[in-house]
mmCIF file as gemmi writes it, N, C-alpha and C atoms, coordinates in Angstrom:
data_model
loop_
_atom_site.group_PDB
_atom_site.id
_atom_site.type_symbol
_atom_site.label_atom_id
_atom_site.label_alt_id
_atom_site.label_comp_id
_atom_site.label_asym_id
_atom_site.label_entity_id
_atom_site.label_seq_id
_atom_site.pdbx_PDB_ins_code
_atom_site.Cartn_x
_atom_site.Cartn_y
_atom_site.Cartn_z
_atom_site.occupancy
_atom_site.B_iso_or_equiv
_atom_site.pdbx_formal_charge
_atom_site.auth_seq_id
_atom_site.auth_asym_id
_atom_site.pdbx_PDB_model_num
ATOM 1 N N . UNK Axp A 1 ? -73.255 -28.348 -15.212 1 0 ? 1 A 1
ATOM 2 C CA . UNK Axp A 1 ? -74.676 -28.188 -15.431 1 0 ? 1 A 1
ATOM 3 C C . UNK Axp A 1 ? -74.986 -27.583 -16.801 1 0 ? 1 A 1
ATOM 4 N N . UNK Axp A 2 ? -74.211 -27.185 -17.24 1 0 ? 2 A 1
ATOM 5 C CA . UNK Axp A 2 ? -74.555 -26.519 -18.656 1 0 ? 2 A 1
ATOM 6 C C . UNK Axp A 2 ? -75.007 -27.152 -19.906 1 0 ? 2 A 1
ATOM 7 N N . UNK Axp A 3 ? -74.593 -28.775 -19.762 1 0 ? 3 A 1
ATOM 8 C CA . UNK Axp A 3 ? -75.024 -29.448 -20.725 1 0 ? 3 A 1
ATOM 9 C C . UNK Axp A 3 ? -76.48 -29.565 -20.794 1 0 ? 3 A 1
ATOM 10 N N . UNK Axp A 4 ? -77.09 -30.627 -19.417 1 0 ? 4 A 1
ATOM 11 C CA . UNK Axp A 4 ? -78.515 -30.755 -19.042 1 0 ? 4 A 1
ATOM 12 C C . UNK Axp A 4 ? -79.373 -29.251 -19.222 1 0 ? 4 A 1
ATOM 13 N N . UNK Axp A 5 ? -78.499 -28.032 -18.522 1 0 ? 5 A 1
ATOM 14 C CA . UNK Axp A 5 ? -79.34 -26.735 -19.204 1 0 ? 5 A 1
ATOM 15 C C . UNK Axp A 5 ? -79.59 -26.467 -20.531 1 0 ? 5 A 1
ATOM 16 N N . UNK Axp A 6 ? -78.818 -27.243 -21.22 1 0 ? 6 A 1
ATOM 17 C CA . UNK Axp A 6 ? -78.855 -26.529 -22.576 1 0 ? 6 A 1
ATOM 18 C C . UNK Axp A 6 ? -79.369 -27.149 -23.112 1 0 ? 6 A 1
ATOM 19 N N . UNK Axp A 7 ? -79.83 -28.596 -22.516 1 0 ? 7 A 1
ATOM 20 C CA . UNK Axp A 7 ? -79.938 -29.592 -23.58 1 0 ? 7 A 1
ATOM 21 C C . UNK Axp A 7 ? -82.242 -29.649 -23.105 1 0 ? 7 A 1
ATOM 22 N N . UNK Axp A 8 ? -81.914 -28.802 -22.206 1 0 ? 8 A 1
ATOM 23 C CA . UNK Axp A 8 ? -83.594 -28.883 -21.626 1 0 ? 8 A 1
ATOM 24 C C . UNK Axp A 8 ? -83.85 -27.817 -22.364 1 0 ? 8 A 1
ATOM 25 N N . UNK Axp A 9 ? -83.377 -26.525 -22.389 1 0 ? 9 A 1
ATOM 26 C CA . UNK Axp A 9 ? -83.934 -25.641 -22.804 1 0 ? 9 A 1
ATOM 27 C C . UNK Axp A 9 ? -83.793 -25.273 -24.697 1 0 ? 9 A 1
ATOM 28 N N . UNK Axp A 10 ? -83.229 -26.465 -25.291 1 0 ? 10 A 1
ATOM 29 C CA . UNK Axp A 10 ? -83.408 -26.258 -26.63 1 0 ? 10 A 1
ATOM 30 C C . UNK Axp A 10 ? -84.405 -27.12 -26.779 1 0 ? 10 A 1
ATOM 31 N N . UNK Axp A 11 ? -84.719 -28.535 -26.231 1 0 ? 11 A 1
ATOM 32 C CA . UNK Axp A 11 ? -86.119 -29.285 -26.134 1 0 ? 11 A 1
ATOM 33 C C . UNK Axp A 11 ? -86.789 -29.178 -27.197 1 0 ? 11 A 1
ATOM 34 N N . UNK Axp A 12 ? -87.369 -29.783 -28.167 1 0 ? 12 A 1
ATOM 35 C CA . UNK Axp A 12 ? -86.594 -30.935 -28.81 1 0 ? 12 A 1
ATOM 36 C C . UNK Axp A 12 ? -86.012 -31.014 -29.623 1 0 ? 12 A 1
ATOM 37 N N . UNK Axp A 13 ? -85.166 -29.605 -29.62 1 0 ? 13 A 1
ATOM 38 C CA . UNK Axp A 13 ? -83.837 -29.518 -30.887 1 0 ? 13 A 1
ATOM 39 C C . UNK Axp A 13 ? -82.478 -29.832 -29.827 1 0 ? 13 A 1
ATOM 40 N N . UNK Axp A 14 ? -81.394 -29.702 -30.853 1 0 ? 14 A 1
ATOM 41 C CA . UNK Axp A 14 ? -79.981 -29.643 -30.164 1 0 ? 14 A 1
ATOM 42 C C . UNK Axp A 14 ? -79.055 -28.121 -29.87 1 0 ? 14 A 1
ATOM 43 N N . UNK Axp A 15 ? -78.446 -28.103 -29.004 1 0 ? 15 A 1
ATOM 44 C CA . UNK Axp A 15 ? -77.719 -26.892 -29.204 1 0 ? 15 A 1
ATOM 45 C C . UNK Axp A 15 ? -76.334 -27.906 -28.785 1 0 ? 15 A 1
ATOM 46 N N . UNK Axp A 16 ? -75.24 -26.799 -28.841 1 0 ? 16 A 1
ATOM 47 C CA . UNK Axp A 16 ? -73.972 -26.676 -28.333 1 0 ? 16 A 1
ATOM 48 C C . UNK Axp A 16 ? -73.901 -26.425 -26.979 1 0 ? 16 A 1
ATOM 49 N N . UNK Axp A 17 ? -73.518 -26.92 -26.245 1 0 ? 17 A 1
ATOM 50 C CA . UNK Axp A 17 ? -73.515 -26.243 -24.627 1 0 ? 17 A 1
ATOM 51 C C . UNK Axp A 17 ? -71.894 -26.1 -24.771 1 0 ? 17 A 1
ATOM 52 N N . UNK Axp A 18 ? -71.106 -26.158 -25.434 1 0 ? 18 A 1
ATOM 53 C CA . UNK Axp A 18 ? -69.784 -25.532 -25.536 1 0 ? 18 A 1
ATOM 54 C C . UNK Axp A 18 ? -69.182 -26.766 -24.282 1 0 ? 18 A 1
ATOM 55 N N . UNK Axp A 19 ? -69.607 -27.337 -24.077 1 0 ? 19 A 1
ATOM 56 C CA . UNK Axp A 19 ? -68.826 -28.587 -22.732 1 0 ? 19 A 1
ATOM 57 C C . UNK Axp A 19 ? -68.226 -29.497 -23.73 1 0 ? 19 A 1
ATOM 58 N N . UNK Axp A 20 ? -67.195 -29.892 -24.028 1 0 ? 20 A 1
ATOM 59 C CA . UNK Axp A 20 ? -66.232 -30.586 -24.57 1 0 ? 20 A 1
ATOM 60 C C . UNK Axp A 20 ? -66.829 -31.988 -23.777 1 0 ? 20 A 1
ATOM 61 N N . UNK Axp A 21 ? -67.015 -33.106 -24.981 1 0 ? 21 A 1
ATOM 62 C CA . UNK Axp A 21 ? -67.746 -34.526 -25.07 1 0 ? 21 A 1
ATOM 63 C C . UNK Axp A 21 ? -66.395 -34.741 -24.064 1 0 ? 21 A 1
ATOM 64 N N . UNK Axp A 22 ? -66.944 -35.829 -22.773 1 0 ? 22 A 1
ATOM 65 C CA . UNK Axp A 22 ? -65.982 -36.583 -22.048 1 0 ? 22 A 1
ATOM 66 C C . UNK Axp A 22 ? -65.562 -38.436 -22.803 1 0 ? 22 A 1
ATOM 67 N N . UNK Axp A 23 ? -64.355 -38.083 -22.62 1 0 ? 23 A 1
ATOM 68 C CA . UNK Axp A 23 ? -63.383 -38.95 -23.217 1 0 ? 23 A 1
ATOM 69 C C . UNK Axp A 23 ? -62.727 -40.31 -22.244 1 0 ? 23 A 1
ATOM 70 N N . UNK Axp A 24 ? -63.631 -41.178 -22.154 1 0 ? 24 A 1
ATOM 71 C CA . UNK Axp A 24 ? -63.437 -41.988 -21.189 1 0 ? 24 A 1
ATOM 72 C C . UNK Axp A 24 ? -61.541 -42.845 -21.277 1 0 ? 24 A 1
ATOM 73 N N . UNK Axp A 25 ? -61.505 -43.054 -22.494 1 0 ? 25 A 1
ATOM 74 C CA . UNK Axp A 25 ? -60.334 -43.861 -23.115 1 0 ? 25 A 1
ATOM 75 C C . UNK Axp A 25 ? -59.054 -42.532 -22.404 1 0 ? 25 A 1
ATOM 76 N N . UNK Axp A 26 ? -59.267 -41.573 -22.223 1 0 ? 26 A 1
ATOM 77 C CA . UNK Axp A 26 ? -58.531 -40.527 -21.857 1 0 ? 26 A 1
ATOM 78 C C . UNK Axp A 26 ? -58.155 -40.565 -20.344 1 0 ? 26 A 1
ATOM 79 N N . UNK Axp A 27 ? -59.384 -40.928 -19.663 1 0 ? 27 A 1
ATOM 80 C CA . UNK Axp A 27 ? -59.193 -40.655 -17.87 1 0 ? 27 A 1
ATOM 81 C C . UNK Axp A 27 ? -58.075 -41.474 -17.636 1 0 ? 27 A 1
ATOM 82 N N . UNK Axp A 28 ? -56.853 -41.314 -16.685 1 0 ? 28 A 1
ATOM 83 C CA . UNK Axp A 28 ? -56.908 -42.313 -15.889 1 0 ? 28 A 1
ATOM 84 C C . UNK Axp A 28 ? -57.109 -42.672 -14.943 1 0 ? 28 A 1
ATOM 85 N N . UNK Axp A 29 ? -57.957 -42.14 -14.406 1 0 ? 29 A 1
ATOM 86 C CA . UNK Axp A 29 ? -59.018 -43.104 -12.798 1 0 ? 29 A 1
ATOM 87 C C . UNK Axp A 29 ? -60.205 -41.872 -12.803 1 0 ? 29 A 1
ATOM 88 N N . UNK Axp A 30 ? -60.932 -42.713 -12.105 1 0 ? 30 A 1
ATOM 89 C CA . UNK Axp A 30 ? -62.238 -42.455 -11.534 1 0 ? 30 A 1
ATOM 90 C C . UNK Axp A 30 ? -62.296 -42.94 -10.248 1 0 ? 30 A 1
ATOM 91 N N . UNK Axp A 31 ? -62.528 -42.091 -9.255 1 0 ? 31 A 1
ATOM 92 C CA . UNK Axp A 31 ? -63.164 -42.187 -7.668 1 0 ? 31 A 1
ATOM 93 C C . UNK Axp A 31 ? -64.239 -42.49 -7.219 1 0 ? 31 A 1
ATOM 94 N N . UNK Axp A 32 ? -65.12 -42.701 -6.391 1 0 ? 32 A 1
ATOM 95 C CA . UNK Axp A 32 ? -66.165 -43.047 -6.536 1 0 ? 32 A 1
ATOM 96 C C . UNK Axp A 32 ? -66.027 -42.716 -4.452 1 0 ? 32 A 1
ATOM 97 N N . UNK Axp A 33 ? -66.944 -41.796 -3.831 1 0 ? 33 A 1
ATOM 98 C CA . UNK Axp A 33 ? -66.985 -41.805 -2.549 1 0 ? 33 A 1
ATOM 99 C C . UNK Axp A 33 ? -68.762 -42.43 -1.774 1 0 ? 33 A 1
ATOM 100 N N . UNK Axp A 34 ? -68.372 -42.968 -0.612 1 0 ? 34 A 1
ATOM 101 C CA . UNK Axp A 34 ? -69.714 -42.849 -0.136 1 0 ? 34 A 1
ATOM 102 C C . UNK Axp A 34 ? -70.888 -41.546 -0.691 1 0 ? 34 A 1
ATOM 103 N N . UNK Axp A 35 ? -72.194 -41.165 -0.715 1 0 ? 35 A 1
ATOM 104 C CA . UNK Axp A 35 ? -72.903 -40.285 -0.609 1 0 ? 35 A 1
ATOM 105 C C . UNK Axp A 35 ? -73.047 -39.936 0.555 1 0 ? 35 A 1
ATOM 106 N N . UNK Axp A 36 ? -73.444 -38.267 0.955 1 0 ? 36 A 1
ATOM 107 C CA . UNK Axp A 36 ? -73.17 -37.204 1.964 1 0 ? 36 A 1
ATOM 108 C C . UNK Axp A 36 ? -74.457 -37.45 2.191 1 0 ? 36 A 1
ATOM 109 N N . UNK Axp A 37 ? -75.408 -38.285 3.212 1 0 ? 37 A 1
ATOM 110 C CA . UNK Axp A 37 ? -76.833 -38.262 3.363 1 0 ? 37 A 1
ATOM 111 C C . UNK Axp A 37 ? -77.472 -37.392 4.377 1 0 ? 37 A 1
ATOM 112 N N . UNK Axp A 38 ? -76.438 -36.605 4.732 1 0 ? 38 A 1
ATOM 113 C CA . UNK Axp A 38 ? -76.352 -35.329 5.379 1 0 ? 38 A 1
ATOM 114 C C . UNK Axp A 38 ? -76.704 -34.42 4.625 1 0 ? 38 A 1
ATOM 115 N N . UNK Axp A 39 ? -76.161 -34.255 3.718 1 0 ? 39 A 1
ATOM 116 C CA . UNK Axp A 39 ? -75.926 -33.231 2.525 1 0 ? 39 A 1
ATOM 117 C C . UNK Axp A 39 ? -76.95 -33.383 1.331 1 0 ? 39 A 1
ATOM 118 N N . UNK Axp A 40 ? -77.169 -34.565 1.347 1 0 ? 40 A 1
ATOM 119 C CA . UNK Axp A 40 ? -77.957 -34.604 0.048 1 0 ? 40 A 1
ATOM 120 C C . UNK Axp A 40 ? -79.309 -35.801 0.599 1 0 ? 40 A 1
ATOM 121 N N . UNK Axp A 41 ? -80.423 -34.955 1.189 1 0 ? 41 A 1
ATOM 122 C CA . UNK Axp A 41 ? -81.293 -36.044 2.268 1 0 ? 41 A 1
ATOM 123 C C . UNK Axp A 41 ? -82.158 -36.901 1.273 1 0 ? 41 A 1
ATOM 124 N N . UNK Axp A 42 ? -82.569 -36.008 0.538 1 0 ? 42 A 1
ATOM 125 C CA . UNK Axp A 42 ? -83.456 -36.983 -0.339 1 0 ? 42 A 1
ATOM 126 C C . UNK Axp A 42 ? -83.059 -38.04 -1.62 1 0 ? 42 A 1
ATOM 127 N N . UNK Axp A 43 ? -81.494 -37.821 -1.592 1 0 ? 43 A 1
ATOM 128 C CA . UNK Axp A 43 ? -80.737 -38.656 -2.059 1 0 ? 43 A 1
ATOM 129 C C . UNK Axp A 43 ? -81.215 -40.405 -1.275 1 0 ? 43 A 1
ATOM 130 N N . UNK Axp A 44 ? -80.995 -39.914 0.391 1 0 ? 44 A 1
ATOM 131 C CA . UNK Axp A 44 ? -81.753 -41.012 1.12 1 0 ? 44 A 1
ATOM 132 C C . UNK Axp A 44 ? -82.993 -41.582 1.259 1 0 ? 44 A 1
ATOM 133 N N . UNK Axp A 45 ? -84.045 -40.625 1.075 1 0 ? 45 A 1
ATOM 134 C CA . UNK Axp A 45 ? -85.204 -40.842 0.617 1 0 ? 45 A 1
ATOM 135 C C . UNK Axp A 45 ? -84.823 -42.034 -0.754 1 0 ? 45 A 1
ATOM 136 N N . UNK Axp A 46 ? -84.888 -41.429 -1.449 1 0 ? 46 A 1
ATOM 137 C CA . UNK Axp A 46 ? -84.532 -42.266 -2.785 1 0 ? 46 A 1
ATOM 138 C C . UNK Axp A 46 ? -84.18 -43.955 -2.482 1 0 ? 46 A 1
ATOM 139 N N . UNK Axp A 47 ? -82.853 -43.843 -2.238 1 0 ? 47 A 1
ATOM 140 C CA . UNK Axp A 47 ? -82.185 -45.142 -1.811 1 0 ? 47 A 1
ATOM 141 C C . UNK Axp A 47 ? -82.722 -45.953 -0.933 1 0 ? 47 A 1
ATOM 142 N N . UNK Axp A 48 ? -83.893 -45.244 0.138 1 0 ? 48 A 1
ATOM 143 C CA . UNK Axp A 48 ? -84.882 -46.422 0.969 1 0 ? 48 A 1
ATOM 144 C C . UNK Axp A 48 ? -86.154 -46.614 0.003 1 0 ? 48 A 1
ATOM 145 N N . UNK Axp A 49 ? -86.467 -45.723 -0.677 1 0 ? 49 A 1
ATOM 146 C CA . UNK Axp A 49 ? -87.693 -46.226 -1.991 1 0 ? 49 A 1
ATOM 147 C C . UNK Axp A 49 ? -87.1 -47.935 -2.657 1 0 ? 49 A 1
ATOM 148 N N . UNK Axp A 50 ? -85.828 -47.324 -3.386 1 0 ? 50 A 1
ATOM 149 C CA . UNK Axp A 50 ? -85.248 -48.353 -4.067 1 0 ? 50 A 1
ATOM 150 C C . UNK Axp A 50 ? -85.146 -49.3 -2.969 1 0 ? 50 A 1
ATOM 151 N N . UNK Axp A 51 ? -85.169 -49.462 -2.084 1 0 ? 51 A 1
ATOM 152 C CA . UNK Axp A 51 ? -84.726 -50.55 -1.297 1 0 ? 51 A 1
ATOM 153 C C . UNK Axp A 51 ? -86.159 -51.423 -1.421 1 0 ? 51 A 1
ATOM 154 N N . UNK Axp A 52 ? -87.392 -50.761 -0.542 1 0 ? 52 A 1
ATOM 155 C CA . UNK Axp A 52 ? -88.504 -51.014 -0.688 1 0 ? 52 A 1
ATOM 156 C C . UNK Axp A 52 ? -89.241 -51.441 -1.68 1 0 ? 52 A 1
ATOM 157 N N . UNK Axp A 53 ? -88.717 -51.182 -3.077 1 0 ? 53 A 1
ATOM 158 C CA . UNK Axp A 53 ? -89.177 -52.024 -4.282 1 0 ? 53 A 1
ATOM 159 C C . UNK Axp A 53 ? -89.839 -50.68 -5.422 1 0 ? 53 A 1
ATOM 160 N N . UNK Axp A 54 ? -90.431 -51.569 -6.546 1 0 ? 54 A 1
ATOM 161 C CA . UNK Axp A 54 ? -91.251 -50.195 -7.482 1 0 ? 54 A 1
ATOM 162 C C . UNK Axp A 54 ? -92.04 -49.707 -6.681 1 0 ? 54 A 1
ATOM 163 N N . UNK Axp A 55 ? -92.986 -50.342 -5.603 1 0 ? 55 A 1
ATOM 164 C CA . UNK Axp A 55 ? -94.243 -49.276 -5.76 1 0 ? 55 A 1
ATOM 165 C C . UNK Axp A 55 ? -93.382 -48.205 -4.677 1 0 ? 55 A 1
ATOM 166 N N . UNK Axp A 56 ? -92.907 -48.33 -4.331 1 0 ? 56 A 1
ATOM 167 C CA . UNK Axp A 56 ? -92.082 -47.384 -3.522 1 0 ? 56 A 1
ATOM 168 C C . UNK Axp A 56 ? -91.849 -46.08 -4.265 1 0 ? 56 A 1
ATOM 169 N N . UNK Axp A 57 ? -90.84 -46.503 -5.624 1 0 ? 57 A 1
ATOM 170 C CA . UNK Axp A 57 ? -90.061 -45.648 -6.852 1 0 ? 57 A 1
ATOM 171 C C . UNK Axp A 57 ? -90.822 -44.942 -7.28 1 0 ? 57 A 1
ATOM 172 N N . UNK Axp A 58 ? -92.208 -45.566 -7.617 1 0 ? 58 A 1
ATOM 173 C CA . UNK Axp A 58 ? -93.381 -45.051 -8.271 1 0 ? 58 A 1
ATOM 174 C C . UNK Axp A 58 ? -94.051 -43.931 -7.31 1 0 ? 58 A 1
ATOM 175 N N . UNK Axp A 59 ? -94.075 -44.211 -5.934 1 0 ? 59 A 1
ATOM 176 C CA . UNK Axp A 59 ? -94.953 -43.479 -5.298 1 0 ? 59 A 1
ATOM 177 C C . UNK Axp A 59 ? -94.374 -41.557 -5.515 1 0 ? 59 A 1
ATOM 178 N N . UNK Axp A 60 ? -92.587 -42.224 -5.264 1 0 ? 60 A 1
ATOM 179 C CA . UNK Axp A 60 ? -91.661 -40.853 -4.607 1 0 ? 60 A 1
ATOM 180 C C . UNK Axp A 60 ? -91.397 -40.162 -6.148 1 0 ? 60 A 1
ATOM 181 N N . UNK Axp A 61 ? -91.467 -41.276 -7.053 1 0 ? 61 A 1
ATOM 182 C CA . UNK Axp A 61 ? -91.491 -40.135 -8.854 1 0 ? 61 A 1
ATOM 183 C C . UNK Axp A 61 ? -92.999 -39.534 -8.818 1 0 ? 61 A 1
ATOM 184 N N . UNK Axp A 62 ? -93.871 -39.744 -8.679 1 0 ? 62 A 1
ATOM 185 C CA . UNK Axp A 62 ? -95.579 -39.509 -8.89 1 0 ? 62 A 1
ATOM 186 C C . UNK Axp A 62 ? -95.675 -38.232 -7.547 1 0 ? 62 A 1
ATOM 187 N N . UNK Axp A 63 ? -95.261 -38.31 -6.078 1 0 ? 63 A 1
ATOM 188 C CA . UNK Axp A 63 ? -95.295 -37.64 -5.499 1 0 ? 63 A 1
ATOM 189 C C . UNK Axp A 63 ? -94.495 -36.269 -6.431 1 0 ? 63 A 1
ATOM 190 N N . UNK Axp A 64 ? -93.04 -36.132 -6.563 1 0 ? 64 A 1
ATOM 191 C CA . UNK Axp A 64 ? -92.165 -35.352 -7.45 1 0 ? 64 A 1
ATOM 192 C C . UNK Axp A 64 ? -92.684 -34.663 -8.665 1 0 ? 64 A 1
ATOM 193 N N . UNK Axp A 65 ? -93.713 -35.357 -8.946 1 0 ? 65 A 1
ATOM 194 C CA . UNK Axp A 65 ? -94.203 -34.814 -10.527 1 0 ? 65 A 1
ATOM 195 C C . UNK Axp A 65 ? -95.235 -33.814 -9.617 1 0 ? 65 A 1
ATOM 196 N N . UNK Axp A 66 ? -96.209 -34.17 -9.025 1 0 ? 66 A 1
ATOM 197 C CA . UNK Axp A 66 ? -96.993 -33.635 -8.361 1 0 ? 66 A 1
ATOM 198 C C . UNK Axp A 66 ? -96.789 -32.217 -7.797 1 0 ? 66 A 1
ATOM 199 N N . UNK Axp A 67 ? -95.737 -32.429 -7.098 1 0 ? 67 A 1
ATOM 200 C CA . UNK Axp A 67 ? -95.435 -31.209 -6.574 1 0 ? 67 A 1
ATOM 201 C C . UNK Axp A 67 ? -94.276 -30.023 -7.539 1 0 ? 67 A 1
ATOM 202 N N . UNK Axp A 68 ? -93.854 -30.574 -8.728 1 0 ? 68 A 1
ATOM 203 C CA . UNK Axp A 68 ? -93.374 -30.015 -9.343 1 0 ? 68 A 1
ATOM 204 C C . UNK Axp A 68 ? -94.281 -28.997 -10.278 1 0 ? 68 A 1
ATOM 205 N N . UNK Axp A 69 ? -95.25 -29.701 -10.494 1 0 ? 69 A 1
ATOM 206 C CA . UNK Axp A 69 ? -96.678 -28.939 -11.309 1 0 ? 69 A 1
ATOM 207 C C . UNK Axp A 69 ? -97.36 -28.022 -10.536 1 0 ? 69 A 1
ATOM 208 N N . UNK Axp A 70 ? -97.063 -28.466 -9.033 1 0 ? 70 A 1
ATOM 209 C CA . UNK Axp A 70 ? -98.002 -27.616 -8.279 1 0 ? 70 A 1
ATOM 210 C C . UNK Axp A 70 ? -96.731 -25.995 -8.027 1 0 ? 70 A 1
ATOM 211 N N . UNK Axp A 71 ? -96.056 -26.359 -7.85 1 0 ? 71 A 1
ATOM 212 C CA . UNK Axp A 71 ? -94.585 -25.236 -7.899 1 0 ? 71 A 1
ATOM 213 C C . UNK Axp A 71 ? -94.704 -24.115 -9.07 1 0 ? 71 A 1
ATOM 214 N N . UNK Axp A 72 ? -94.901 -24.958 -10.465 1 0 ? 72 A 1
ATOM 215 C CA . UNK Axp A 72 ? -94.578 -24.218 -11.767 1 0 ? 72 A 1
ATOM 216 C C . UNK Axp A 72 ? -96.206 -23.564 -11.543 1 0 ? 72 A 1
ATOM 217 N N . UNK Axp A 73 ? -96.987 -23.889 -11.057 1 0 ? 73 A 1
ATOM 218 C CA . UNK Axp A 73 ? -98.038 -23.579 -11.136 1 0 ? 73 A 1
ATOM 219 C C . UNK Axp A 73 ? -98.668 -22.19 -9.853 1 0 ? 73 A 1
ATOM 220 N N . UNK Axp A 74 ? -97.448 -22.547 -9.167 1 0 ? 74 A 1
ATOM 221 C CA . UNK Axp A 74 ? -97.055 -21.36 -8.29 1 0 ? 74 A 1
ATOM 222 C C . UNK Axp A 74 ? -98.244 -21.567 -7.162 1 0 ? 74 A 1
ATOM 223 N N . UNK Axp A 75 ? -98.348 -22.887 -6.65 1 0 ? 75 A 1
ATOM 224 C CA . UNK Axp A 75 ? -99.639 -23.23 -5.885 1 0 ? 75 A 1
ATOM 225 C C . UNK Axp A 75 ? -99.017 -24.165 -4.69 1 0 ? 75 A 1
ATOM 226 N N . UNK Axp A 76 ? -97.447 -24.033 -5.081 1 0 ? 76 A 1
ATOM 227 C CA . UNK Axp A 76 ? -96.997 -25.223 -3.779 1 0 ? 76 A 1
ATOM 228 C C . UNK Axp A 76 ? -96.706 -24.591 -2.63 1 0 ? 76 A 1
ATOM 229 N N . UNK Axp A 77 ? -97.299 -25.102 -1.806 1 0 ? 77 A 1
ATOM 230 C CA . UNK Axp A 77 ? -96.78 -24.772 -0.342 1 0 ? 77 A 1
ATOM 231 C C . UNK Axp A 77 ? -95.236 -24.936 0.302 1 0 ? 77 A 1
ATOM 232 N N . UNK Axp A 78 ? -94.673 -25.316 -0.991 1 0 ? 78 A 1
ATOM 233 C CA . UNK Axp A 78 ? -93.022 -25.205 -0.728 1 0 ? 78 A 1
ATOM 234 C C . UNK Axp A 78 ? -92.494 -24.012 -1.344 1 0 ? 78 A 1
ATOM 235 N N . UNK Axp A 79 ? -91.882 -23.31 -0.29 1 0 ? 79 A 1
ATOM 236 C CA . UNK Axp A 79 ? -91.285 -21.834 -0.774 1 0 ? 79 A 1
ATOM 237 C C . UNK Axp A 79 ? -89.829 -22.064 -0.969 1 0 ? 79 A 1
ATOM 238 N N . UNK Axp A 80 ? -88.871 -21.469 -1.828 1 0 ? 80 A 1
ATOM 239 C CA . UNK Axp A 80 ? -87.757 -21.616 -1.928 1 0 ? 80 A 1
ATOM 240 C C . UNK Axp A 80 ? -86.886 -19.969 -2.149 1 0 ? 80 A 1
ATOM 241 N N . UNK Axp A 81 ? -86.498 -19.659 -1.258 1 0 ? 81 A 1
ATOM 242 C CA . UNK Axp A 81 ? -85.542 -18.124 -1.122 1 0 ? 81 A 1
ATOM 243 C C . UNK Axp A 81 ? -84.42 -18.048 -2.015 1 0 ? 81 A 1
ATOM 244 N N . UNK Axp A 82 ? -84.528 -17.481 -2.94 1 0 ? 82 A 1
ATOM 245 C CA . UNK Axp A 82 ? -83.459 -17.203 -4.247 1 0 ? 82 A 1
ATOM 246 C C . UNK Axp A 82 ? -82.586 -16.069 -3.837 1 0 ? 82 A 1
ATOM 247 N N . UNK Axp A 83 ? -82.257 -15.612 -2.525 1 0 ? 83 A 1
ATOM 248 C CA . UNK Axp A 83 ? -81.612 -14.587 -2.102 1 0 ? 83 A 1
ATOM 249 C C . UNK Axp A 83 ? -80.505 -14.373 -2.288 1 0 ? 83 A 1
């Protein structure tokens, strides 16, 4: 996570996130498992949007923005325990 952190919070300059560039010519294999739709639900959400087509994609990004503004804005009725 340190890259995407670093790379949001210098916005719209660059920093270093100190994560060493991945070297594909280097791997040798990559795995790839089912998704945990247990574990990760709105991962499933997602994947029945996409199934359903754009206005689907559109609805569940536009819903997401929505409630993300309403959060930062400290007005969402979704609470989250940082305990």
């Amino acid at each position: 996570m340190r890259t995407p952190i670093a790379h949001t919070m210098a916005w719209p300059n660059r920093v270093n996130s100190g994560v060493k560039p991945l070297d594909f010519c280097k791997l040798s294999a990559l795995t790839f498992a089912a998704p945990d739709y247990d574990r990760y639900p709105c991962l499933k959400l997602a994947m029945e949007a996409f199934e359903q087509g754009q206005a689907a994609t559109t609805a569940l990004n536009a819903a997401n923005e929505i409630t993300v503004a309403a959060f930062l804005r400290n007005k969402s009725a979704l609470r989250i325990s940082l305990r």
